[in-house]
C-alpha positions in Angstrom: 27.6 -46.5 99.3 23.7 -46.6 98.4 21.7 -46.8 101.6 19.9 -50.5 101.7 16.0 -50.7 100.2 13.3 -50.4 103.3 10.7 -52.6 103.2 8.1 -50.3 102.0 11.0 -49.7 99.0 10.3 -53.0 98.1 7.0 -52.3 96.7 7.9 -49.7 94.5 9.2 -49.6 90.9 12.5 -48.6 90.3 13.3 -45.0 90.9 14.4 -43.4 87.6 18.0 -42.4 87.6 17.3 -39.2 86.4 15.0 -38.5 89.6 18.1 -39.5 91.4 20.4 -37.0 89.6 18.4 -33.8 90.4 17.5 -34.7 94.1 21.1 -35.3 95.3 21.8 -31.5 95.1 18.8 -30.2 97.0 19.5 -32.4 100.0 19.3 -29.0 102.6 15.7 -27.5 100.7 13.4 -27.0 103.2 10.2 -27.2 101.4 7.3 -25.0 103.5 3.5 -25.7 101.8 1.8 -22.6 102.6 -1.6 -20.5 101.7 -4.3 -18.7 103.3 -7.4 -20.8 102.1 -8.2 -24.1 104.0 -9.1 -27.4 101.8 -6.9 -26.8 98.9 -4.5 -29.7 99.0 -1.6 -28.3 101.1 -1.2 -31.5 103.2 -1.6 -33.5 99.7 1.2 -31.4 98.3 3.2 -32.1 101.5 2.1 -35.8 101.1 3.2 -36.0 97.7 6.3 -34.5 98.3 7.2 -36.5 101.6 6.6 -39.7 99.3 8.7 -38.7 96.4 11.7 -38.0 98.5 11.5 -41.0 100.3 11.5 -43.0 97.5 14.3 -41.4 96.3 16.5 -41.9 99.5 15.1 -45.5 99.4 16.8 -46.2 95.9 19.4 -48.3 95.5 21.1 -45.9 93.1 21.3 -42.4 95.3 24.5 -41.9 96.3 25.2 -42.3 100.5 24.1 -38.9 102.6 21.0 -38.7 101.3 18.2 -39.1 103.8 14.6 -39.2 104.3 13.2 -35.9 104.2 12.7 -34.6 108.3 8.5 -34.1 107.6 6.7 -32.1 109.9 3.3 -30.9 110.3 2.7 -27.5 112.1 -1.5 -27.2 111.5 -3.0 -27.0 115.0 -6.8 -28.0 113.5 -6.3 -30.7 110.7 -3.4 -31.9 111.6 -3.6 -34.6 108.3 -0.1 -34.3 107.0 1.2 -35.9 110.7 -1.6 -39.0 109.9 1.1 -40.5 106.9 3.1 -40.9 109.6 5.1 -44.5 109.6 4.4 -45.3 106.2 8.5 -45.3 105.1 8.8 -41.4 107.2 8.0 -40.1 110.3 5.7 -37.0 110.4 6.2 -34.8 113.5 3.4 -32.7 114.5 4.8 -29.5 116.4 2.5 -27.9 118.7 2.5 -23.9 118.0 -0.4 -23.0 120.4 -0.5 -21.5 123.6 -1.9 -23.4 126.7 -5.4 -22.6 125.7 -4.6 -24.7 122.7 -6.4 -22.0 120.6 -4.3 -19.1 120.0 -1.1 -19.3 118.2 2.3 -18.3 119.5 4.1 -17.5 116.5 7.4 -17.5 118.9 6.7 -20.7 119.1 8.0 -20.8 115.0 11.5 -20.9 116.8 11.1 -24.6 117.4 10.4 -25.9 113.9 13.6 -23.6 112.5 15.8 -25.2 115.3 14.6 -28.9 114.7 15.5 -28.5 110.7 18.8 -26.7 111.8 20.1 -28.9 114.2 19.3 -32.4 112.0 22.6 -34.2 111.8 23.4 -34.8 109.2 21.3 -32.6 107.4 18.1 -33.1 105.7 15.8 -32.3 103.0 12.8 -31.0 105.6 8.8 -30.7 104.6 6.9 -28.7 106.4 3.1 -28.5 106.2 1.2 -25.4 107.8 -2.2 -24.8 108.6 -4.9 -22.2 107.3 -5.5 -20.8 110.5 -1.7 -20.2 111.4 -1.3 -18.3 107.5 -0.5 -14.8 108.7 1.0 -15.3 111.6 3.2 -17.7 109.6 3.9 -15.4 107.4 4.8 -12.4 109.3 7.1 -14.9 111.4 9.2 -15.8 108.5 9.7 -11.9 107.6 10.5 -10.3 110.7 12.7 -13.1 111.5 14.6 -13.2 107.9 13.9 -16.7 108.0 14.8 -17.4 103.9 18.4 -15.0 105.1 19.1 -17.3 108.4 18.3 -21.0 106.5 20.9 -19.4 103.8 23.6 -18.8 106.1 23.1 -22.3 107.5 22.9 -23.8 103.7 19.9 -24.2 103.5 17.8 -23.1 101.1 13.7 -22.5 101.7 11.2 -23.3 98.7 8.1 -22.4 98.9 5.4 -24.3 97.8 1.8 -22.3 97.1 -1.3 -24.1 96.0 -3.5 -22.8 93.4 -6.9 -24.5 93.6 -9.8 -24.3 90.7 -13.6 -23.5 91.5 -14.7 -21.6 94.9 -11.6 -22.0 96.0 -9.7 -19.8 93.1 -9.8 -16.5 94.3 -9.2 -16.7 97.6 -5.8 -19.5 96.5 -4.5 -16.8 94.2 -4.8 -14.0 96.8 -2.5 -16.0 98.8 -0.1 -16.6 96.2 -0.4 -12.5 95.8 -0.2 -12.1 99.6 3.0 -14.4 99.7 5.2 -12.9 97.1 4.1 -9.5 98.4 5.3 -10.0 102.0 8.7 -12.0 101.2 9.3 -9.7 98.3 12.6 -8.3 100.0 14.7 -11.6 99.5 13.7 -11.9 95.2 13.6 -13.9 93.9 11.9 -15.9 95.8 12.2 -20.0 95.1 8.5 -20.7 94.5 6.6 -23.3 93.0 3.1 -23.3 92.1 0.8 -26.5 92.6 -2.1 -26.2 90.2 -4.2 -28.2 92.1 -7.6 -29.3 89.3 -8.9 -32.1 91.6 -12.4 -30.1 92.4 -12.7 -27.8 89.5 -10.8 -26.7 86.8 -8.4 -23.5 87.6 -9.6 -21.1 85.2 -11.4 -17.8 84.8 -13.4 -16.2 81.8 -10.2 -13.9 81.5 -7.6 -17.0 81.5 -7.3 -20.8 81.1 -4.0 -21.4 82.2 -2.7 -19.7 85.8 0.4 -18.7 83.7 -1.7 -16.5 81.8 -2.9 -14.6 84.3 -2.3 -10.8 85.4 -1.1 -12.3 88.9 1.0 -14.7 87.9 2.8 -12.0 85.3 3.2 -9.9 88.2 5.0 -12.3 89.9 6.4 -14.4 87.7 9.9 -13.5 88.9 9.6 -15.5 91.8 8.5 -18.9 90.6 10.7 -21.7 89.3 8.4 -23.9 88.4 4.4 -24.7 88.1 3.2 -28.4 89.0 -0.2 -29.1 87.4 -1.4 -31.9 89.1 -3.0 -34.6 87.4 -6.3 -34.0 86.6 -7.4 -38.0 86.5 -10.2 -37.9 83.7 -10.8 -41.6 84.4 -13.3 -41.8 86.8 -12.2 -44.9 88.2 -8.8 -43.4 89.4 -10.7 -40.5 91.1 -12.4 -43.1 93.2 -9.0 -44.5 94.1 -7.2 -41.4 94.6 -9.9 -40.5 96.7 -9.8 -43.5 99.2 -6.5 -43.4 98.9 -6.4 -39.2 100.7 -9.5 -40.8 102.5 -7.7 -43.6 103.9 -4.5 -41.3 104.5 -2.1 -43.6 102.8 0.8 -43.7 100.7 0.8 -44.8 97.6 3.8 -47.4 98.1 1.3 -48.4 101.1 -1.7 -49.2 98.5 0.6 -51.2 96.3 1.7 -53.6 99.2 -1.4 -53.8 100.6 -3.8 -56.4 98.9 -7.5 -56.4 100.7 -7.7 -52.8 100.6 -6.5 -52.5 97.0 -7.5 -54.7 94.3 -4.6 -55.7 91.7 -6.7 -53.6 88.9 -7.0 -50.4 91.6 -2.9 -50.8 92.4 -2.7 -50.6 88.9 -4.2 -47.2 88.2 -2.7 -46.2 91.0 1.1 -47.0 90.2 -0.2 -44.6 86.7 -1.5 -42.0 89.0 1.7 -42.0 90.8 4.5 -42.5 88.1 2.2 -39.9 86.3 2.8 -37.6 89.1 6.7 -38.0 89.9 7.3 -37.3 86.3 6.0 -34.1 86.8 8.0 -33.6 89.9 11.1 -34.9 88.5 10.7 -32.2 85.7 10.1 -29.0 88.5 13.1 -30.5 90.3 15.0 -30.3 87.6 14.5 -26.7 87.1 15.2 -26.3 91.2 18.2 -27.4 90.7 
């Protein structure tokens, strides 16, 4: 039995049944956003993907047991991914600092891995990390053969790594290096690249397209799919888009809400986002 419409279901279009079909099988993914370099989209990424698998659970079509992905937000400075909280899914923030509220207690790592593992029934989880927590993120998940323990529990961990375009480009693709290098023991690893355009475009002199690039050949192994996010030419969706991250909301939050959004703004909006889900529908396709 298909799990009734919430309200904030009622403002979207129609899931497509093909979105349906590939999410059903990756119910137990837990999907951890991470990278080294702060301000290039991780908690949009996390956003993005806390929105699409809500919408999916909300649709009429999905079959019963599939539920709102458990969201959680583990960045002790810019906490932003917990601030889309109550918009159709709660986002927990987990605290991973010490009492000085400064220095991070990677032990602390134990709490988020026992949250995901003891949902009941189990859940599609998103988890949103901060830049200042990268390393010791990082290290946590290899000395403690977190991608080995979520597998004996069924689960399955997907990493999602952001590759920003501009200032921001070397530093994103180190991380992706720095990533596939320290987790490199449990290939291939189930990685998926979000090319991320919205400040610059990502290119070099050497390369246009990240896919192109020495790094990505290096590592190519370990990635299932690459997301380009949309790059919004028009300039009057950038303006939306951008109040839209400004304002933290949803986009199923824009389209019911009527003196914050005009009906010509909810428009381009509902392009930008069925623009975007087609995309994701595609990568999760290839997940699997």
């Amino acid at each position: 039995m298909a799990r009734p419409k919430s309200e904030a279901a009622e403002a979207v279009d129609t899931i497509s049944p093909s979105t349906t079909q590939v999410l059903a099988p990756a119910r137990r993914d837990v999907h951890l956003i991470l990278q080294g370099k702060g301000g290039c989209g991780k908690s949009v990424v996390a956003s993005f993907l806390m929105q699409y698998l809500t919408d999916i659970a909300d649709s009429a079509e999905v079959e019963d047991g599939v539920r709102t992905p458990l969201c959680i937000d583990t960045d002790p400075i810019n906490n932003t991914f917990s601030k889309y909280s109550g918009q159709g899914c709660e986002v927990h923030h987990l605290n991973i600092t010490e009492e000085d509220g400064i220095t991070i207690d990677a032990r602390l790592f134990d709490n988020l891995i026992e949250m995901i593992l003891n949902e009941n029934p189990p859940h599609a989880a998103v988890v949103d990390t901060g830049s200042s927590n990268f390393l010791q993120l990082l290290d946590y998940v290899k000395k403690c053969h977190i991608p080995q323990e979520l597998a004996n529990a069924g689960y399955r961990l997907v990493l999602h790594i952001v590759i920003a375009g501009g200032s921001m480009l070397q530093e994103t693709v180190q991380g992706f290096e720095t990533i596939c290098q320290n987790l490199s023991q449990w290939a291939p690893l189930n990685v998926v690249v979000w090319v991320n355009p919205h400040h610059d475009p990502v290119r070099t002199e050497k390369w246009a397209n990240f896919k192109d690039s020495a790094t990505y050949r290096d590592y190519a192994a370990h990635v299932r799919t690459v997301i380009e996010l949309p790059s919004l030419s028009v300039s009057l969706q950038k303006k939306d888009v951008a109040d839209l991250m400004r304002r933290r909301h949803t986009f199923n939050s824009a389209f019911a809400d009527e003196r914050l959004y005009t009906g010509m703004c909810r428009s381009r909006l509902r392009h930008v986002r069925d623009d975007l889900y087609a995309r994701m529908d595609a990568a999760f396709a290839v997940l699997g």
